[in-house]
N, C-alpha and C positions, 0 to 999 in steps of 0.2 A: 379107373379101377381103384387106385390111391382112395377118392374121395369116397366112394360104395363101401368098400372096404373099411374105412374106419370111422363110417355112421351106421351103429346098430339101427337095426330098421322092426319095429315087432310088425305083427300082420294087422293089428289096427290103424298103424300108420300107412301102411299100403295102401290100404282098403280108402280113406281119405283121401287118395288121389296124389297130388305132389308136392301138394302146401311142406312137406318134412323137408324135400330137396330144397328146395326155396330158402326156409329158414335157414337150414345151411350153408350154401353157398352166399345166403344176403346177411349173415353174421354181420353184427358193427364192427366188428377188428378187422375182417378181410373188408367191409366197406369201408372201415378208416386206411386200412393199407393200401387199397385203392387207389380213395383219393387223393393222399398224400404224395402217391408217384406219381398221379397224373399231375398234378401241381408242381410237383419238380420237374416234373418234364416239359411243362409248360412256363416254366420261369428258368431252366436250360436253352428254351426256343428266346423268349426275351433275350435273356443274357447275348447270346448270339448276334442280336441283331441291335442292339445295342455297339457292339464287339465291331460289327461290320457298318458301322457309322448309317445302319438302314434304317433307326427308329432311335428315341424321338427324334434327332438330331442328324444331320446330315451330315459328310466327311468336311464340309468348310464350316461345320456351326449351325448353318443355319436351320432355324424348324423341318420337319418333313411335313410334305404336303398331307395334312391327315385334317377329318375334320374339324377337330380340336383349334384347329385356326380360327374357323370360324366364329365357334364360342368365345376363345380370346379376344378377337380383335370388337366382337359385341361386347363384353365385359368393359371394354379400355371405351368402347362410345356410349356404355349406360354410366361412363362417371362425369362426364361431361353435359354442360349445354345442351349440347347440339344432338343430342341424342337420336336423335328422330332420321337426322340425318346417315345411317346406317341402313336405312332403307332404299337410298341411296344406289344406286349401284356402281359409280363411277367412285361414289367415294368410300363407298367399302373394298373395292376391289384394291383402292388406292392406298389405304389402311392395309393391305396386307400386301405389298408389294414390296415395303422394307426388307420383311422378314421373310417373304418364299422367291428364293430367285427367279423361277421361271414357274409357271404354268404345269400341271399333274399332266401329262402326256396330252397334249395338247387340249387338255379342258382349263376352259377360262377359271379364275378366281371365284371364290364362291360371291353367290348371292347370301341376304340374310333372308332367310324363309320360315321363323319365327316369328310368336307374336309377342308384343312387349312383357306379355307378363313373367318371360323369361329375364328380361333386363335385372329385377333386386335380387334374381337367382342367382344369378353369375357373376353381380358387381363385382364380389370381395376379389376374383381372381384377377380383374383387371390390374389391382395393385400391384401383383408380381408380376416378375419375370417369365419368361415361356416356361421354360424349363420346371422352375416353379411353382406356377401355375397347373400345370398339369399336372405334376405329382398331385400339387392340393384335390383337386377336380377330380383326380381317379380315389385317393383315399377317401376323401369325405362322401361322396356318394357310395363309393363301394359300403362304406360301414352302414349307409343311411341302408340301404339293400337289405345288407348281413342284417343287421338291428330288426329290419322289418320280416324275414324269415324267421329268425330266433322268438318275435314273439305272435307267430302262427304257429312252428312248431321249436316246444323249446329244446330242441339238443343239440351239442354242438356238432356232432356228426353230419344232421342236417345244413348248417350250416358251409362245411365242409364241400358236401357233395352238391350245393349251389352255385360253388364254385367253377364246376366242373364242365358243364354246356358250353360247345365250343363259341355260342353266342356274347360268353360271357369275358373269353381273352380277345373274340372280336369289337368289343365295346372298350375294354384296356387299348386294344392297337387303335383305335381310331380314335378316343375320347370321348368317346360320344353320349349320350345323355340317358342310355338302356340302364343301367344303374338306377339315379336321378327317377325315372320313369315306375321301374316295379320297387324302389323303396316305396314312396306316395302310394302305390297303388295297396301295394301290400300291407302298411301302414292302415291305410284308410278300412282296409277289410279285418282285423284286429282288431281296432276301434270301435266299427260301427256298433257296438251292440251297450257298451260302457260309457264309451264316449262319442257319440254319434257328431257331437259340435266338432272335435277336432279331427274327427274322420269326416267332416263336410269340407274343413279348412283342406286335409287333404285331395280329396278326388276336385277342391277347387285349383288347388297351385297347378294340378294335371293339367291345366290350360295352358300351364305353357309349353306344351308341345305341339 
């Protein structure tokens, strides 16, 4: 009633249908107020679990079983030699045995199910630490993301409400590479029409997923 109430409505807008309501309630201030609580709310749920030694880190230190393991311990065999050897199964599994004490609910240690061309993606994070590491790996891709939404559509609201898909704190809790994946893509769709060569370099790095 509140909201009827304090949007004059003339009979031309009526007559339009409900595009008026819409603009209304899809204000960018209620869509930035929005998004901002849902973002608190959802770095309240981190915090917590952080709190409850359930993410990243376990109550003895060590990693959580998250995917993010995986990508580290390929990171730490794309800086070596024996690179190749990550494909491996006995000796990748053996690579992350220091650092997860047991087994995710009785599933074995990952496999690497990658193709190389992920290897000079992800060297740099091999040099840190887990902890790290993973900070690095969620900022840098998160921005590469942000960056490539901002220049499809430039507002920062947009930006904002990219945020918000709950696919989006599930790629933060596992580490995973959904990031990484729609920066390049979205990148590459931006580009194509100015810079078609470096929107090819992108939908080519896509290989390696």
């Amino acid at each position: 009633r509140v909201l009827f109430r304090s949007v004059p409505v003339s009979r031309d807008a009526m007559a339009g249908g409900t595009d008026w309501l819409e603009d209304r309630i899809f204000a960018p201030r209620r869509l930035y107020a929005f998004g901002v609580a849902l973002l608190l709310a959802y770095s309240v749920i981190f915090l917590t679990h952080i709190w409850l030694h359930n993410w990243p880190l376990t109550t003895s230190g060590a990693p959580a079983f998250i995917d993010f393991i995986s990508f580290w311990i390929n990171a730490r065999f794309a800086l070596t030699a024996a690179a190749a050897k990550a494909y491996e199964y006995a000796a990748f599994a053996a690579a992350q045995a220091p650092y997860v004490a047991a087994t995710r609910d009785g599933i074995p240690y990952y496999h690497l199910v990658y193709p190389p061309t992920l290897f000079p993606l992800i060297a740099p994070i091999g040099l840190l630490p887990y902890l790290a590491a993973l900070t690095a790996w969620i900022v840098s891709t998160a921005s590469l993301y942000l960056f490539a939404v901002y220049r499809i559509v430039p507002y920062a609201i947009v930006c904002v409400l990219a945020l918000l898909p709950i696919a989006v704190e599930k790629n933060v809790w596992l580490g995973q590479t959904g990031f990484l994946v729609a920066g390049l893509l979205g990148l590459s769709l931006s580009l194509m029409a100015r810079r078609p060569f470096l929107a090819g370099i992108c939908l080519g790095l896509l290989t390696c997923k």
